[in-house]
C-alpha angles and dihedrals in degrees: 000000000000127000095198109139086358114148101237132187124198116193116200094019091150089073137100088251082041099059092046091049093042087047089049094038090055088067095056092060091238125144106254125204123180124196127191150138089252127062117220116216089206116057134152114266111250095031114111118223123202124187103219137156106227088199088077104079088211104052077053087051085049096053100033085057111111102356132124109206130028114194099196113208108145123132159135115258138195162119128305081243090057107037084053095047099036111030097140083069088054116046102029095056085043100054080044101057090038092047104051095033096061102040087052092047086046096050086043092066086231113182093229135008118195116208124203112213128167159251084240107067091075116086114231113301134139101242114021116217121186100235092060096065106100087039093070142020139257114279110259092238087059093025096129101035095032091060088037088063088040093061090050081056102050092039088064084063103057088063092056101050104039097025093030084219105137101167093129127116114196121196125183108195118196124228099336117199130170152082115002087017119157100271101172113129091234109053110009113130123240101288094049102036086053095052099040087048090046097064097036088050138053079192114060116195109196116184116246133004100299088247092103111109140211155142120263129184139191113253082231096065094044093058081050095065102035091057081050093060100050093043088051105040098227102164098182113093118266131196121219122213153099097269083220123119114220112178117230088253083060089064096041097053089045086044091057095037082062107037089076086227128119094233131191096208116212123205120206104205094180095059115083127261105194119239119345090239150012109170121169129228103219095181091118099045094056088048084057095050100260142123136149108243103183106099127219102255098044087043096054084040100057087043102048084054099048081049092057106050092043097047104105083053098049093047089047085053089043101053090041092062100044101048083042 
């Protein structure tokens, strides 16, 4: 499948898995168009950007009109604290976004939709295979989100079976870093929040005991494989992700080789550290012609250095939003 003079959409460009989409989309000649609630000041010529709320159906119905191919990113991220002390701004905006999004792409006609599911939709296990996933429940550490991304999923279904229109391609990733990550203190995920307290601080607290494991993988890979499935019109869910465990302490030693400080790192065993560990299968992926190739260390490396020459815009972003 070729792109080439394709009418695309992107929600959720503005993100750290969008930047790395738009950047790959620009080499396949196709007309890009990114929609989100947050407006770049630096993107490619050429690439339309639309403000739009995806919670308003119709404004979902306006963007999903004449294009080929959506590539659904849109989200709500965050940390484990905040999911657990503000669910409600999790899953609601989420079942809104996924809601509205699909049944516009679906009344559009469109020739492929991409959905972006999640991590968070396995309960706890030590390897997470696709086919598990309606035997068990979401993890409690992912319980509103994670349901939130389910019933995108299932949602997906009930085309197929009532419309016969299976023209959606799901994707769960697995912990995604890099480039154009969250970054803010409240609410970044491990990677960034690592890296970010690492060059604030010559003491860096990290939650837990660094035994915690999981799969991480570069946004760049992830936007690989999600052009992959949709070029390739896998419909069966597929995770993304390395299938390699790192333990918590792994990040953190790379975190500190790269900050050029000298850090005393802290670990607070009696905060919590989420589940021990969240690894990927990724034999399906492979079947289907698909791995990550960015390893960890090259990965934390590009990032903490995008981090560090953007710093001073991303706290000026940061401050504005937050003193309105």
């Amino acid at each position: 499948m070729s792109f080439k003079n394709k009418k695309i959409l992107i929600t959720g460009g503005c993100g750290m898995i969008g930047r790395s989409l738009l950047n790959q989309l620009l080499n396949e000649e196709c007309e890009i168009t990114v929609a989100d609630l947050t407006a770049p000041t630096d993107l490619p010529d050429g690439v339309r950007f639309i403000k739009v709320d995806l919670r308003d159906f119709q404004a979902c119905l306006s963007i999903c009109a004449e294009k080929n191919y959506i590539f659904h990113l849109a989200g709500v991220k965050g940390s484990p604290k905040m999911a657990l002390e503000q669910p409600k701004d999790f899953m609601v905006p989420m079942l809104q976004f996924n809601t509205n999004m699909m049944e516009a792409a679906f009344r559009s006609n469109v020739d492929w939709y991409l959905y972006t599911s999640s991590v968070g939709v396995y309960s706890p296990a030590e390897v997470f295979f696709e086919d598990t996933v309606w035997s068990t429940f979401p993890s409690p550490n992912d319980k509103y989100a994670g349901w939130a991304k389910r019933i995108g999923e299932l949602q997906a279904e009930t085309y197929k079976i009532q419309h016969s229109w299976d023209k959606v391609s799901i994707v769960r990733p697995a912990n995604v870093y890099g480039l154009y990550d969250n970054f803010n203190p409240k609410n970044a995920m491990v990677v960034p929040s690592l890296i970010r307290k690492a060059q604030e601080n010559n003491i860096l607290e990290v939650f837990g005991d660094g035994s915690q494991i999981r799969d991480f993988i570069y946004a760049d890979d992830v936007a690989r494989g999600m052009i992959h499935a949709v070029k390739n019109k896998i419909t069966q869910p597929m995770n993304l992700g390395s299938g390699k465990g790192f333990a918590i302490k792994e990040i953190v030693d790379i975190v500190v080789k790269y900050s050029g400080k000298d850090i005393e790192v802290k670990w607070l065993t009696d905060a919590p550290g989420g589940d021990k560990i969240r690894l990927f299968d990724t034999t399906r992926a492979k079947l289907y012609g698909f791995e990550s190739s960015t390893s960890l260390e090259e990965g934390i490396k590009n990032t903490t250095d995008w981090f560090i020459n953007n710093k001073e815009t991303l706290d000026k972003r940061y401050n504005a939003f937050v003193n309105g």
